[in-house]
C-alpha positions as CSV (number, residue, x, y, z in Angstrom):
1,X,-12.2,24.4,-3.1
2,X,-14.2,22.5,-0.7
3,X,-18.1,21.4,-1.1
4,X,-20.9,23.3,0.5
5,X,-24.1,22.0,0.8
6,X,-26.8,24.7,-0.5
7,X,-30.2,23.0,-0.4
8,X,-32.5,19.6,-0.4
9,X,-35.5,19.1,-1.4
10,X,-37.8,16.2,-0.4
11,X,-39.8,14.7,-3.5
12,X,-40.1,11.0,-3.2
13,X,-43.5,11.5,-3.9
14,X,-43.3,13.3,-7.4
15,X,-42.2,12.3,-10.7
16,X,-38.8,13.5,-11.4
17,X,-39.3,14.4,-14.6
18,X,-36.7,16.2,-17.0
19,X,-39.2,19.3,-16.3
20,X,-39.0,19.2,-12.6
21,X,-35.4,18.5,-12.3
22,X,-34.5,21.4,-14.7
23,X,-36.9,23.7,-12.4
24,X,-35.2,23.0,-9.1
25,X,-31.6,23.1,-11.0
26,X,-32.4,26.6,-12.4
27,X,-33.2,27.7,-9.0
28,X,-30.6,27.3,-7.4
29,X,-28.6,28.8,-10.4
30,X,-30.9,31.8,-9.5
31,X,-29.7,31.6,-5.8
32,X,-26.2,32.2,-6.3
33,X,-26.0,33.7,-9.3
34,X,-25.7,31.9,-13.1
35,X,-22.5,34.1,-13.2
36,X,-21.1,32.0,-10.5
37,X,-21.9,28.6,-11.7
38,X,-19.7,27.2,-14.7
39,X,-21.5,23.3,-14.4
40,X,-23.8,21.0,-13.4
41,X,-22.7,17.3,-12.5
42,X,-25.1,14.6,-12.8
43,X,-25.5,10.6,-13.9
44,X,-26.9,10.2,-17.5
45,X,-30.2,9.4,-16.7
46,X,-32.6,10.2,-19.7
47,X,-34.6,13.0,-17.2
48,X,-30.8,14.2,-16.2
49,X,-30.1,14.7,-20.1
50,X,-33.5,16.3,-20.9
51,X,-32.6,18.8,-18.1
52,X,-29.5,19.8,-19.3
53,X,-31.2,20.8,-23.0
54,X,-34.0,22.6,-21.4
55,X,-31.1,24.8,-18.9
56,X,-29.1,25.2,-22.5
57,X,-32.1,26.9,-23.7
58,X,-32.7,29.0,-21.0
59,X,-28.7,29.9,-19.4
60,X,-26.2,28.3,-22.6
61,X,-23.0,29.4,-20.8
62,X,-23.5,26.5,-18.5
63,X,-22.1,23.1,-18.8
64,X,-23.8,20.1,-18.0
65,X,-21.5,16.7,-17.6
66,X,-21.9,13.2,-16.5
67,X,-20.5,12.5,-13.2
68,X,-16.9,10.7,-13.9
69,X,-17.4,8.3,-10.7
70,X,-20.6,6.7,-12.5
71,X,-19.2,6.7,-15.6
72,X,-15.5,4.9,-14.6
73,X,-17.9,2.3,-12.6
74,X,-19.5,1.5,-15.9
75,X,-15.9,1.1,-18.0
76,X,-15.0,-1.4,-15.1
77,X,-18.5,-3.6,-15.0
78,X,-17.9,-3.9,-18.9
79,X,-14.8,-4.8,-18.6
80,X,-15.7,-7.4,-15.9
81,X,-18.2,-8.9,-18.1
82,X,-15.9,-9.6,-20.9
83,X,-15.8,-13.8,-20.6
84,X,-12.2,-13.8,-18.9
85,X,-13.0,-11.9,-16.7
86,X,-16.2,-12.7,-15.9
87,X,-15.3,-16.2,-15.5
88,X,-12.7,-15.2,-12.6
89,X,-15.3,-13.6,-11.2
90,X,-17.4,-15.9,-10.7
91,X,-14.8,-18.3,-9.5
92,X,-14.2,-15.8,-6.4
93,X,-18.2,-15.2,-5.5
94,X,-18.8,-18.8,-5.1
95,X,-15.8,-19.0,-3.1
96,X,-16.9,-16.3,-1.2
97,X,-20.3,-17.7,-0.8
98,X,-19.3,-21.1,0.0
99,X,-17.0,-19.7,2.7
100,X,-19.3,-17.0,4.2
101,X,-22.4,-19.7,4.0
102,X,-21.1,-21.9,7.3
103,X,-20.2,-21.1,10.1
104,X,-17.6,-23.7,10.2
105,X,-16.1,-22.8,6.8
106,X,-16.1,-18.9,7.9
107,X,-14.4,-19.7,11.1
108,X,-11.8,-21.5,9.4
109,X,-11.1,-19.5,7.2
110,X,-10.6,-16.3,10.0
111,X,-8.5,-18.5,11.8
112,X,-6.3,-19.0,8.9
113,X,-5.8,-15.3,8.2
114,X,-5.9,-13.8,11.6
115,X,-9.4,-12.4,12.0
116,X,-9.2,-10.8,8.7
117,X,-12.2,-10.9,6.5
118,X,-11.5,-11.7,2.5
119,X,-14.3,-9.5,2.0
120,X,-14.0,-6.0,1.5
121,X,-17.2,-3.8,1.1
122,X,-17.0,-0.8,-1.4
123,X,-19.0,1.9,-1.9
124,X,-19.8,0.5,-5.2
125,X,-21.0,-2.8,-6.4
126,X,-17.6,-3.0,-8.6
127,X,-15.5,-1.3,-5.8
128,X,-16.4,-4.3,-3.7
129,X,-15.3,-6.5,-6.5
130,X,-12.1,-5.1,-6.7
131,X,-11.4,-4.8,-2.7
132,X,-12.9,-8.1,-2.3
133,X,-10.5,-9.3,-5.6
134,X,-7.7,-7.7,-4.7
135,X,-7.9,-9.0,-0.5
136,X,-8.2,-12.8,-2.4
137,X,-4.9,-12.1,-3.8
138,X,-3.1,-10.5,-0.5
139,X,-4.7,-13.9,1.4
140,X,-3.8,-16.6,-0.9
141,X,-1.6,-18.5,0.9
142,X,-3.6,-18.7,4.2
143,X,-6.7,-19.9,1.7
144,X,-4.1,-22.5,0.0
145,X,-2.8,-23.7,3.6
146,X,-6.6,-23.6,4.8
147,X,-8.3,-25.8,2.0
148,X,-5.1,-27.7,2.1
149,X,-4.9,-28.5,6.1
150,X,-5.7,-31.8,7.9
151,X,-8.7,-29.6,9.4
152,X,-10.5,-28.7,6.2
153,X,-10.2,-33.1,4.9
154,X,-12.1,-33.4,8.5
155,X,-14.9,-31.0,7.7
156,X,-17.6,-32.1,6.4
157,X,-18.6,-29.7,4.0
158,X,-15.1,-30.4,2.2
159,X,-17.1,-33.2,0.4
160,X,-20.3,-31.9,-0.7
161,X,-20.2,-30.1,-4.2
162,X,-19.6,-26.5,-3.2
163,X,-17.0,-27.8,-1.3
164,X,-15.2,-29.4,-3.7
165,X,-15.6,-26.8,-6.3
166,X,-13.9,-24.7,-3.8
167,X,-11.1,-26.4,-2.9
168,X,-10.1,-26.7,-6.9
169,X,-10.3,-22.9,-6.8
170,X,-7.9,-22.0,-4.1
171,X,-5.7,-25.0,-5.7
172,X,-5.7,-23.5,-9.2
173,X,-2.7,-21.7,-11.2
174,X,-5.2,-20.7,-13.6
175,X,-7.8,-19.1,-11.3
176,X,-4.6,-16.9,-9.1
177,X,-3.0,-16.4,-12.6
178,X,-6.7,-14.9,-13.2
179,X,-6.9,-12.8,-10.0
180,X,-3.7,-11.2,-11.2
181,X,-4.8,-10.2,-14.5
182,X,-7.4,-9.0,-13.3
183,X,-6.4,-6.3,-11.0
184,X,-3.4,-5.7,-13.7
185,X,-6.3,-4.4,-16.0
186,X,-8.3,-2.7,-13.5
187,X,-6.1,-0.9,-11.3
188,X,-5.5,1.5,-13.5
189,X,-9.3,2.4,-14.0
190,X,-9.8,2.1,-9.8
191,X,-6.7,4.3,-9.4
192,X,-8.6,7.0,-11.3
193,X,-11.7,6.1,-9.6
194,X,-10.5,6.8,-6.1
195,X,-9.0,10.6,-7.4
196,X,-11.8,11.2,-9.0
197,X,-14.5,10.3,-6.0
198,X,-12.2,11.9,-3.4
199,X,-13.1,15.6,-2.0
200,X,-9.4,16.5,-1.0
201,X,-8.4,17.8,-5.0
202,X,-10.6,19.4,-7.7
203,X,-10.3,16.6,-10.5
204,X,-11.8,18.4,-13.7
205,X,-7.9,19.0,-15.0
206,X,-6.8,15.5,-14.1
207,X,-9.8,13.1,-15.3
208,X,-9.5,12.8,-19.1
209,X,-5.8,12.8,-18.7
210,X,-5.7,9.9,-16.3
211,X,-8.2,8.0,-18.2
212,X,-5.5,8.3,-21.4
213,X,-2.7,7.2,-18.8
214,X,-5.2,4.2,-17.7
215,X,-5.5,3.0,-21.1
216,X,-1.7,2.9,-21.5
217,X,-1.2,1.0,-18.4
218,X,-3.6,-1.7,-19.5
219,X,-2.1,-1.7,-23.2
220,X,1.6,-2.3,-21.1
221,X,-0.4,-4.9,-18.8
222,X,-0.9,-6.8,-21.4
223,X,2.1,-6.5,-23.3
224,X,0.8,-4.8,-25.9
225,X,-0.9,-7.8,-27.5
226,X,-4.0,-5.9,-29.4
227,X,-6.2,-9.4,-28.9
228,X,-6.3,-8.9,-25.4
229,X,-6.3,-5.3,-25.0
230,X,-8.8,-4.1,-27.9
231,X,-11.9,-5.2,-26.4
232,X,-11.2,-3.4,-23.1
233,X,-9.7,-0.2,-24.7
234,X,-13.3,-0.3,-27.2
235,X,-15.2,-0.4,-23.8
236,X,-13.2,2.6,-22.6
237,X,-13.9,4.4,-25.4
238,X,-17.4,3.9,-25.4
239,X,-18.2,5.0,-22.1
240,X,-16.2,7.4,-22.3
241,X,-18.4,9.7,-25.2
242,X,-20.5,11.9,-24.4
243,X,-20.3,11.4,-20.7
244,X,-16.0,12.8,-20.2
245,X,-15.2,14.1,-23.0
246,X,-16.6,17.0,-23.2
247,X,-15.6,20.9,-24.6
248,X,-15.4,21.4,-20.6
249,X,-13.0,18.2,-19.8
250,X,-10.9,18.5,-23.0
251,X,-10.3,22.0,-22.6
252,X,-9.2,21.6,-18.7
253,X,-7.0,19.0,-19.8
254,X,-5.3,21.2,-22.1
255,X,-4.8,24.1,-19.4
256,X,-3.3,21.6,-16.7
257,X,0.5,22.4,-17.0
258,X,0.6,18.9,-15.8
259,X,0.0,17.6,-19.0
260,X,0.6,20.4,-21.1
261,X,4.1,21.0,-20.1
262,X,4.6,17.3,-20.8
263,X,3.3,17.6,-24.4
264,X,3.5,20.7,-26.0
265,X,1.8,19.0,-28.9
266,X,-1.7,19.3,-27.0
267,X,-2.2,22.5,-28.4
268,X,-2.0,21.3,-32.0
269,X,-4.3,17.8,-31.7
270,X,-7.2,19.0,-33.6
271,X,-9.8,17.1,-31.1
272,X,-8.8,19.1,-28.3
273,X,-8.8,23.0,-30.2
274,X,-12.0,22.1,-31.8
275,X,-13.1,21.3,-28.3
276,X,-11.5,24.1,-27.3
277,X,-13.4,26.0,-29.5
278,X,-16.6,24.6,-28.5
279,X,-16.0,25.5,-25.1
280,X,-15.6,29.4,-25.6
281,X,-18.4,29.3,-27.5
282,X,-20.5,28.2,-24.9
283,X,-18.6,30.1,-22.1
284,X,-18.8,33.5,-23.9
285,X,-22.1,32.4,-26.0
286,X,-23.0,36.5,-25.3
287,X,-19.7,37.7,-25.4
288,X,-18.8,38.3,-29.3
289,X,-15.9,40.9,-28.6
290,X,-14.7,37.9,-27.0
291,X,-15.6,35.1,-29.7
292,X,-13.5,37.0,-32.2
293,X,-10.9,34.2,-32.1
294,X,-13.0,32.0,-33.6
295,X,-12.8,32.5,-37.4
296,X,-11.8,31.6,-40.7
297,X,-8.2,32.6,-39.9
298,X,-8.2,31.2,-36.4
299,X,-4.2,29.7,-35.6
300,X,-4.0,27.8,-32.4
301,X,0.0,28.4,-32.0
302,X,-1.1,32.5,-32.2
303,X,-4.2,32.3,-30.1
304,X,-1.8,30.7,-27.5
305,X,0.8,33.5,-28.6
306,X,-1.7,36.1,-27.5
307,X,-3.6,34.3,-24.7
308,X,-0.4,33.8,-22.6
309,X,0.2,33.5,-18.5
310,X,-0.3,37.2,-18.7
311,X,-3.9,37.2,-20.3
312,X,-6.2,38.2,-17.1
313,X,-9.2,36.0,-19.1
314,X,-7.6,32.7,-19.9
315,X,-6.0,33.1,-16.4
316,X,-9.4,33.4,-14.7
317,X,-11.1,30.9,-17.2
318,X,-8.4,28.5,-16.3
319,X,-8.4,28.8,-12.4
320,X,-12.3,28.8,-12.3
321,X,-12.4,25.1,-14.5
322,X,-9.3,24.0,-13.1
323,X,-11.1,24.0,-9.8
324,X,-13.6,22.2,-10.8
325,X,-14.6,18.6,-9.7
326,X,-15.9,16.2,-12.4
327,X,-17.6,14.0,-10.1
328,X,-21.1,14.6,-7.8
329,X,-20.1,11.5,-5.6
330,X,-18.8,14.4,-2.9
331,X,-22.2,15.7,-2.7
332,X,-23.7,12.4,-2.3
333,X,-21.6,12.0,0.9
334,X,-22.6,14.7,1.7
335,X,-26.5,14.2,1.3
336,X,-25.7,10.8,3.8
337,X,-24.1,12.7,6.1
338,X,-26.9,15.4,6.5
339,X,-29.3,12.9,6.3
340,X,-28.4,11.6,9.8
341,X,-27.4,14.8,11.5
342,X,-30.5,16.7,9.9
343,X,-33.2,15.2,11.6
344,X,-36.7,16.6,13.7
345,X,-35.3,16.9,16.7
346,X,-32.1,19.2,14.9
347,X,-33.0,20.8,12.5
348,X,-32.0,24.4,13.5
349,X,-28.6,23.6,12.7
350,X,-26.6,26.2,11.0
351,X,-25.3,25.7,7.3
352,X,-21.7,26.2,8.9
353,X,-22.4,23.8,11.8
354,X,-23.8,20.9,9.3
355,X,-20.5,21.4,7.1
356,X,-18.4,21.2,10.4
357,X,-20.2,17.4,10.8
358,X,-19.2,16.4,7.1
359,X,-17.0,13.0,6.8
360,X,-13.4,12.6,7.3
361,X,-11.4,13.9,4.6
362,X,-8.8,11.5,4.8
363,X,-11.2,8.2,5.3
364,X,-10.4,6.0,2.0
365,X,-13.2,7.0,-0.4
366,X,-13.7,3.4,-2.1
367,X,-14.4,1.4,1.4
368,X,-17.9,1.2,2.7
369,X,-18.7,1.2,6.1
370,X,-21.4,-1.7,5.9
371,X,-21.9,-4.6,3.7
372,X,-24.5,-4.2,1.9
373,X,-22.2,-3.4,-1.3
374,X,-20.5,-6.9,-0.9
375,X,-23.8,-8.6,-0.4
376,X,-22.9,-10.5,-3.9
377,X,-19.4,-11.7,-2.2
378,X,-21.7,-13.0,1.2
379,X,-24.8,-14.9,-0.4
380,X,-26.3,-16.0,-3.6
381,X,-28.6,-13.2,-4.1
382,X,-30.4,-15.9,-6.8
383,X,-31.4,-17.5,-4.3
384,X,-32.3,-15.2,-1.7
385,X,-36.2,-15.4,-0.9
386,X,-37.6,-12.2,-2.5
387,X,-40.7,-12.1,0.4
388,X,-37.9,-11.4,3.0
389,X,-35.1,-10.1,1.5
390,X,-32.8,-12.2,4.3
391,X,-29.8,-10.8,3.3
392,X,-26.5,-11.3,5.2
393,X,-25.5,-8.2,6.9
394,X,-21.6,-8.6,9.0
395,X,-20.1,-6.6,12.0
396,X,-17.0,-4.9,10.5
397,X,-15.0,-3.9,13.4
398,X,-12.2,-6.3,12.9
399,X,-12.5,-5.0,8.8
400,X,-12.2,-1.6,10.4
401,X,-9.2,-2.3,12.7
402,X,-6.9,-3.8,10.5
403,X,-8.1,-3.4,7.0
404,X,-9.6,0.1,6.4
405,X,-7.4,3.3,5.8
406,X,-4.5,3.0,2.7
407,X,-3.2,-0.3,4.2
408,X,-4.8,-1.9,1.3
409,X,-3.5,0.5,-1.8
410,X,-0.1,-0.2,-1.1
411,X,0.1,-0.3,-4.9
412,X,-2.5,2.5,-6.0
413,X,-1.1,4.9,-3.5
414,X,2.0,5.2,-5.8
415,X,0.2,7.3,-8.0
416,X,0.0,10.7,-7.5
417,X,-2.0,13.9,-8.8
């Protein structure tokens, strides 16, 4: 499965109401055919959700789900707000600020750690807080030899305020025991971030049984103490309804011999038939020879009896699903990419050509190539003067020579889907 790009449609200058985005949807269902199309991926934007009830009025047998990338970025600002967390957080930014803020600091500081920068730019705002987190961790011994050095006493910014507050920081158990804990708790969730914002492997079968192993990880992270680990897993769950937990997502989970091989059990959790349920009902919402399962005397153990690897429907149910993604981040890449290709002066390229120009599949998804993203790392945006909007924008070769690629997911790379 790769992604195609089918059509754009320029309307800055119109309201994108729930009407109008339904209307443009539905004609592109038209297009290729509302046989061929299983679902539509989008945020939850109020407009996005009144959309999807007006295309369930008009084609039911389509599924309309929140894009997982958006809604994993929202588990991991919650959890970043929590107070211990947040409070690290903070910590690191005015670090960050402090260091990027003078020239003298900032050339210090690249001195110290060989022309690498401690700032990593995602393609999020929390992707750059975990890069940016986790390239604090990998550099904190230059940064303790650095604030520690004869160099940094002889500086005069080591004794104004910022300065000082600094220096405590790198100095602090308590802030690098932080930093760990952090990226304990939200690896995990970034791991199944990256799989799920890649393009290289449909992720609809893998997403709400990652998120399950995510929440595991973090329980074993913290040693199982429930204090510690409620509040995150309670965020988790939170974001988690209604946006990936879906007839759609639970009933690919169930159909990925990854997991069901591994628990047999699946087929008897009562969430995941009624799901299951839920699902045929919308796929085959015209089909009622089909729908026949579904009554008073409905067994899951014999409806898997009958529907077995030999059942030509389940098999093509469960390949067209299974090769689904769960995320519309690939087609936002995609809409950058065109956007700079696409222009006046070519715009007579061929569909085929424009998805020969498409990124590099292997590129590492979470890394941006600017740093806009980080801009919360680089300056105090408080404080930036809103008139100008002077904010601080870096050359990244050196980033780019020695940091970007899977260099820096020594750890997350171990995982594999």
């Amino acid at each position: 499965m790769d992604t195609v790009f089918l059509s754009s449609k320029e309307c800055s200058n119109k309201a994108h109401t729930s009407q109008k985005i339904y209307e443009y949807v539905e004609s592109c269902i038209q297009q290729v055919g509302h046989e061929h199309v299983v679902q539509i991926v989008t945020d939850n934007a109020t407009n996005n959700m009144g959309a999807a009830k007006l295309l369930k009025e008009k084609i039911p047998s389509i599924f309309w789900t929140s894009c997982a990338t958006h809604t994993i970025n929202l588990m991991l600002e919650g959890i970043g707000a929590l107070p211990r967390f947040k409070k690290i957080l903070d910590q690191a930014k005015k670090l960050t600020i402090f260091i990027y803020a003078h020239h003298k600091s900032l050339a210090m500081m690249r001195s110290y750690t060989n022309k690498r920068e401690i700032i990593r730019p995602g393609v999020t705002r929390f992707a750059s807080t975990f890069l940016t987190l986790q390239s604090l961790a990998e550099k904190k011994e230059q940064l303790r030899h650095m604030f520690s050095s004869t160099e940094w006493e002889e500086c005069k910014f080591s004794s104004t305020p910022k300065g000082i507050a600094s220096y405590k920081t790198v100095s602090s158990v308590q802030f690098w025991s932080g930093v760990a804990q952090c990226l304990k708790v939200f690896s995990p969730l970034v791991k199944v971030l990256r799989m799920v914002d890649a393009d290289w492997k449909p992720s609809m079968g893998f997403v709400y049984g990652e998120i399950k192993v995510a929440k595991e990880e973090i329980i074993t992270s913290l040693g199982g103490n429930e204090k510690a680990y409620k509040p995150i897993i309670d965020i988790i769950n939170k974001k988690i309804k209604g946006r990936i937990d879906s007839s759609l997502h639970l009933t690919s989970y169930l159909l990925n011999p990854y997991y069901h091989y591994k628990d047999p059990q699946l087929q008897y959790d009562p969430d995941i038939m009624n799901a299951v349920l839920d699902f045929f009902d919308t796929l085959l919402c015209d089909n009622f020879e089909m729908q026949r399962v579904n009554d008073v005397e409905f067994d899951p153990a014999s409806w898997w009896g009958l529907f077995g690897g030999t059942t030509p429907h389940l098999t093509k149910i469960a390949m067209r699903i299974l090769s689904l993604t769960s995320s519309s981040s690939g087609c936002e890449r995609n809409w950058s990419t065109f956007e700079g290709v696409h222009t006046k002066i070519r715009d007579r390229l061929e569909e085929s050509k424009l998805n020969n120009l498409r990124k590099d599949r292997n590129m590492e998804v979470l890394l941006a190539n600017d740093s806009l993203s980080a801009q919360q790392w680089i300056v105090d945006l408080d404080e930036v003067d809103p008139e100008t909007q002077s904010l601080v924008v870096l050359d990244w070769v050196d980033l780019k020579e020695t940091e970007v690629g899977r260099d820096g997911w020594k750890d997350l790379d171990k995982a594999e889907f």
